[in-house]
Biotite code that builds the C-alpha atoms (Angstrom):
import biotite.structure as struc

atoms = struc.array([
    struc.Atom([110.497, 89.274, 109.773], chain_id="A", res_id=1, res_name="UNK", atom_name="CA", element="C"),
    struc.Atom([113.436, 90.899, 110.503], chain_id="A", res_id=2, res_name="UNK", atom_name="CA", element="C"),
    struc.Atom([116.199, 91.297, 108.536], chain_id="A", res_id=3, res_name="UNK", atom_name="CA", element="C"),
    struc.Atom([119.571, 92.610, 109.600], chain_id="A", res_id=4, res_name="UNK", atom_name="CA", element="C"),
    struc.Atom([123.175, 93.091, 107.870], chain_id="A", res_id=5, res_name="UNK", atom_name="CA", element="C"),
    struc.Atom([123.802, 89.638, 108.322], chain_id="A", res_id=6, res_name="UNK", atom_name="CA", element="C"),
    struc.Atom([121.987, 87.992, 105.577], chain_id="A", res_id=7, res_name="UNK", atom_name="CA", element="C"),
    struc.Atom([122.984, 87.572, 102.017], chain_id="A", res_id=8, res_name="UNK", atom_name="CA", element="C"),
    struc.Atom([120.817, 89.622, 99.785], chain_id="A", res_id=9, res_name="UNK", atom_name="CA", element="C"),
    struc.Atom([121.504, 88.263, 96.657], chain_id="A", res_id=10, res_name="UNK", atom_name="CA", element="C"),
    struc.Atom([120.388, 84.627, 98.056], chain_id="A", res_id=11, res_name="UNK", atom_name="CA", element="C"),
    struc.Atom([117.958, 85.438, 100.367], chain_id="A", res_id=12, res_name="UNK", atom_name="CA", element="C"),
    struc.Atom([115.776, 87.981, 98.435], chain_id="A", res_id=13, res_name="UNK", atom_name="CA", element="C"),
    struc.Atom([113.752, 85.797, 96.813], chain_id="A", res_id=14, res_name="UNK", atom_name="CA", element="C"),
    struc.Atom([112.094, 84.086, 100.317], chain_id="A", res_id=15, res_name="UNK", atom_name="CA", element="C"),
    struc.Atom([111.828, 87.818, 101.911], chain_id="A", res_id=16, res_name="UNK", atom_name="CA", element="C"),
    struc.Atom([109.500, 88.651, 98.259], chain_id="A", res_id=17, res_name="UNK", atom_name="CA", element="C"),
    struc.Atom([107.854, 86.079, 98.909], chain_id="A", res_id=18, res_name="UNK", atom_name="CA", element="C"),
    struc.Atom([107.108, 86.302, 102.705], chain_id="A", res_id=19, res_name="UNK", atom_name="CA", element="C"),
    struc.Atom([105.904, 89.669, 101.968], chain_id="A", res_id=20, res_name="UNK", atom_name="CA", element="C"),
    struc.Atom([103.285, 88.423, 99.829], chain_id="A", res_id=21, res_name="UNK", atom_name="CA", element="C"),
    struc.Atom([102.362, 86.632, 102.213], chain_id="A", res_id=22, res_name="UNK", atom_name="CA", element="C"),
    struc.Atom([101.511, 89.448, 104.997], chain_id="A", res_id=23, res_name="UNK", atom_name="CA", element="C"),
    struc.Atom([104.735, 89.293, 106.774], chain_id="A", res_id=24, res_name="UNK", atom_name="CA", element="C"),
    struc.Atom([106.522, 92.788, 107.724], chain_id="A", res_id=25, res_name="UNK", atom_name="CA", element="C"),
    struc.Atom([109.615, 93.547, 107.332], chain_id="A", res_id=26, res_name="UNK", atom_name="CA", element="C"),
    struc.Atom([111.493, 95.268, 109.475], chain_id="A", res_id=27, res_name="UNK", atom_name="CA", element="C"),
    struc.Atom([115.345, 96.553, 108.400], chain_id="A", res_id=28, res_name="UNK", atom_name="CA", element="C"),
    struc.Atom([117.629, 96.739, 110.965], chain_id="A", res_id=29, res_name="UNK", atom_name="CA", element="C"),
    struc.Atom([119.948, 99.862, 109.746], chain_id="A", res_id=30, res_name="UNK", atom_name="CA", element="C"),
    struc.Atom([122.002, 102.634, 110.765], chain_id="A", res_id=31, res_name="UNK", atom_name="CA", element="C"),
    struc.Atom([125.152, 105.091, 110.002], chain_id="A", res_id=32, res_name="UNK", atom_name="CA", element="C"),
    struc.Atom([127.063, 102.910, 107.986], chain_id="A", res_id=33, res_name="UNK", atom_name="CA", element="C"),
    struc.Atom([130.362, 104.220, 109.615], chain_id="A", res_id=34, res_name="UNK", atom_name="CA", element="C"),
    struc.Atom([129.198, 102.845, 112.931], chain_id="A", res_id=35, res_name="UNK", atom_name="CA", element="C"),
    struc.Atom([127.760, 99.725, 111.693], chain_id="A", res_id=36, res_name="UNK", atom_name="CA", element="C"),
    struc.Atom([131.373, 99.424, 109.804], chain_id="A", res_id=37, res_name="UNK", atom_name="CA", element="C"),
    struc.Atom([133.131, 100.059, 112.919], chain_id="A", res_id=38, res_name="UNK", atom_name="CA", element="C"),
    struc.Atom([130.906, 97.487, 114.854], chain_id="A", res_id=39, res_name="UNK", atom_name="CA", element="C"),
    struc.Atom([131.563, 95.017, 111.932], chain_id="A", res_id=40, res_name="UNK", atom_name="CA", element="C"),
    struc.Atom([134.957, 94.822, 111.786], chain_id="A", res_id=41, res_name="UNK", atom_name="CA", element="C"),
    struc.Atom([135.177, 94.735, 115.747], chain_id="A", res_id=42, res_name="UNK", atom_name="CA", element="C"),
    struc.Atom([133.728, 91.359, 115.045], chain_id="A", res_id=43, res_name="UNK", atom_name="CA", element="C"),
    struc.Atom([136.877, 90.649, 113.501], chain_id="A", res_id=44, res_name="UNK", atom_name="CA", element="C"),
    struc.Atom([135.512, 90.449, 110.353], chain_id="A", res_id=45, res_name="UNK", atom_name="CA", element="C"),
    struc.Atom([137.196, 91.595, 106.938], chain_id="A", res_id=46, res_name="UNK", atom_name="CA", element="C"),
    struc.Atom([136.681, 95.164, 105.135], chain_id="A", res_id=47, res_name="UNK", atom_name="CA", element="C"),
    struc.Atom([136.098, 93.465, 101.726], chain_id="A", res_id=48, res_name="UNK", atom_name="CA", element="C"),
    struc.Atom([133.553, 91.288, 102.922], chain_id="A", res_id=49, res_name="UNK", atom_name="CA", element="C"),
    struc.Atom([132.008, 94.308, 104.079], chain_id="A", res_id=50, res_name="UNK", atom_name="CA", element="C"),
    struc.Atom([131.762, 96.001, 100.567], chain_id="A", res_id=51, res_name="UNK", atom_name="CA", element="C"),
    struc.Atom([130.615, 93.053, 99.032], chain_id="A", res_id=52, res_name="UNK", atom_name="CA", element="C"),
    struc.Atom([127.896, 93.414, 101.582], chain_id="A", res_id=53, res_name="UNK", atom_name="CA", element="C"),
    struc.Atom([127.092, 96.744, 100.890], chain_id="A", res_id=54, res_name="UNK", atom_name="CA", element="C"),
    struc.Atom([127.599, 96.394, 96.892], chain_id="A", res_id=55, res_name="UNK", atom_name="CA", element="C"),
    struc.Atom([124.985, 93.488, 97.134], chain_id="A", res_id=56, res_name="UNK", atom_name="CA", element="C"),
    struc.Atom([122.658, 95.301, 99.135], chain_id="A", res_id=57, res_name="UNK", atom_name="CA", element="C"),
    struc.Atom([122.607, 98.256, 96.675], chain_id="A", res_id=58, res_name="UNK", atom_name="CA", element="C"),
    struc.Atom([121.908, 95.851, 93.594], chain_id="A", res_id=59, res_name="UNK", atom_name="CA", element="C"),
    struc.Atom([119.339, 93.603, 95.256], chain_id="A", res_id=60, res_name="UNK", atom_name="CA", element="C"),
    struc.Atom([117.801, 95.608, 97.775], chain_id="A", res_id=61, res_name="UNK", atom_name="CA", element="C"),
    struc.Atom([117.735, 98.899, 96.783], chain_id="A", res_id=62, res_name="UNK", atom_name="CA", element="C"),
    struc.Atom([115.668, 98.041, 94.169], chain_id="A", res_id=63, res_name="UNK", atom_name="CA", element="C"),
    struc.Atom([113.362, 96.252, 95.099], chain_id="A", res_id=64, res_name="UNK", atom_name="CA", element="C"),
    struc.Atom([112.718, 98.822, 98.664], chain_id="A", res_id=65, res_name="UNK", atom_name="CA", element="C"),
    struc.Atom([109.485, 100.458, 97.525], chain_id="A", res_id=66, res_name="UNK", atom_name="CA", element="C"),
    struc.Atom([108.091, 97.011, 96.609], chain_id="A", res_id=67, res_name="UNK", atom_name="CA", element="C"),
    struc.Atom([108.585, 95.772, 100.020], chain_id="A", res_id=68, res_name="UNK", atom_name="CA", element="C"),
    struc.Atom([107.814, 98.885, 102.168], chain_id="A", res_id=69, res_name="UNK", atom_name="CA", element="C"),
    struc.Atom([110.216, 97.950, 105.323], chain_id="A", res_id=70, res_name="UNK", atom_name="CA", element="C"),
    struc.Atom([109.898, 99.858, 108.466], chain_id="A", res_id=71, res_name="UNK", atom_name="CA", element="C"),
    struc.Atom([113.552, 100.840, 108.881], chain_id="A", res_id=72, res_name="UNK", atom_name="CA", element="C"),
    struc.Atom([115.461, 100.719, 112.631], chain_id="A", res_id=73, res_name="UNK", atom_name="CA", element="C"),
    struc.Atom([118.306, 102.283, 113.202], chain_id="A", res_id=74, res_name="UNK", atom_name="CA", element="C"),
    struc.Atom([120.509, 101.121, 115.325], chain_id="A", res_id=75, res_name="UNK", atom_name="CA", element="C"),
    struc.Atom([122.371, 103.695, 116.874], chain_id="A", res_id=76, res_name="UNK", atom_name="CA", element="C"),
    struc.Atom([121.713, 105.933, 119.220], chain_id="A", res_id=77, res_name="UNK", atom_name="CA", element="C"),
    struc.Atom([122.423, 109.789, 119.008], chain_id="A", res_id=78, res_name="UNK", atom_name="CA", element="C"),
    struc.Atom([125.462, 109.588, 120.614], chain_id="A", res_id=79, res_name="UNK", atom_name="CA", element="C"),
    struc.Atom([126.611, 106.868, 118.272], chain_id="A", res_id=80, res_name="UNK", atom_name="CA", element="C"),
    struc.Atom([126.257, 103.489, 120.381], chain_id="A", res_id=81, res_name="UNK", atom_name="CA", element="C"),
    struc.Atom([124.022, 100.547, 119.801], chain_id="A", res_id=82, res_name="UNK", atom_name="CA", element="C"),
    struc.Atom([120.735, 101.004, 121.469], chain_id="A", res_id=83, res_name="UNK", atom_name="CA", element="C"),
    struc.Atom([119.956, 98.342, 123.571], chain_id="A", res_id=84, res_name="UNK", atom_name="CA", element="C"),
    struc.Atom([118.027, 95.839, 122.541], chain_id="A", res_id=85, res_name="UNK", atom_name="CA", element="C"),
    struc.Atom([115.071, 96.246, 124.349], chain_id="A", res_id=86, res_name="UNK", atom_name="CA", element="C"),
    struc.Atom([114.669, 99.948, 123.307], chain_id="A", res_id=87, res_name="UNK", atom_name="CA", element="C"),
    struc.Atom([114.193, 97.988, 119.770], chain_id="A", res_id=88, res_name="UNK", atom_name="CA", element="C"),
    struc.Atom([112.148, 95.887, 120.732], chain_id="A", res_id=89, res_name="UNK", atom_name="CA", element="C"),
    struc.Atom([110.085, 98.549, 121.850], chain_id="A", res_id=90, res_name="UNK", atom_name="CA", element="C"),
    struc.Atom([110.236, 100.355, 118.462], chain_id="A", res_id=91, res_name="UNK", atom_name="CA", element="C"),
    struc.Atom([109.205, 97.690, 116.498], chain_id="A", res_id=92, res_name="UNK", atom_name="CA", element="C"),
    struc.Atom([106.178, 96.834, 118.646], chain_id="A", res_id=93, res_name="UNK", atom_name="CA", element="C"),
    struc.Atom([105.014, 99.764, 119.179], chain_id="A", res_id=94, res_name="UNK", atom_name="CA", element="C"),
    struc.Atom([105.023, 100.014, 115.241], chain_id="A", res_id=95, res_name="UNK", atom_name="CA", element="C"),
    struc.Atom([102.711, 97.320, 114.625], chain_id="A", res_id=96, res_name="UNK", atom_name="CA", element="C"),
    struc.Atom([99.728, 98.848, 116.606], chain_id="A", res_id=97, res_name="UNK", atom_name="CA", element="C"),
])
């Protein structure tokens, strides 16, 4: 499962719990969150929605992180791009071996 900044936490928490029990991984999709804010709003989206984002994140996921053990992706690059998809890809697959 992979899980990424566009889901709602506070909704969608409950069916990644219980997915976990059930074997699935879960993989967060994260990075520098001054480059994923940047990439956001490029998308034309709105600052506030952003910081509800992040303030629902910190009250839903957070705590529950060492519960479900994600394997955590960032997705920028050193010289602060997105990696390319593939090179993802790559990462998460070869995690699973």
């Amino acid at each position: 499962m992979v899980v990424s900044w566009g889901f709602i936490p506070d909704s969608q928490l409950e069916a990644v719990l219980a997915l976990r029990t059930l074997g699935f991984r879960w993989i967060w999709l994260d990075g520098d969150r001054e480059l994923a804010l940047r990439e956001y709003l490029a998308l034309g989206r709105l600052k506030s929605a952003w910081n509800r984002q992040l303030t629902k994140i910190a009250n839903h996921i957070d705590p529950a992180i060492d519960e479900l053990s994600p394997l955590v992706i960032d997705t920028f690059d050193a010289h602060q791009e997105r990696r390319p998809l593939e090179e993802i890809v790559r990462e998460v697959l070869a995690s699973s071996r």
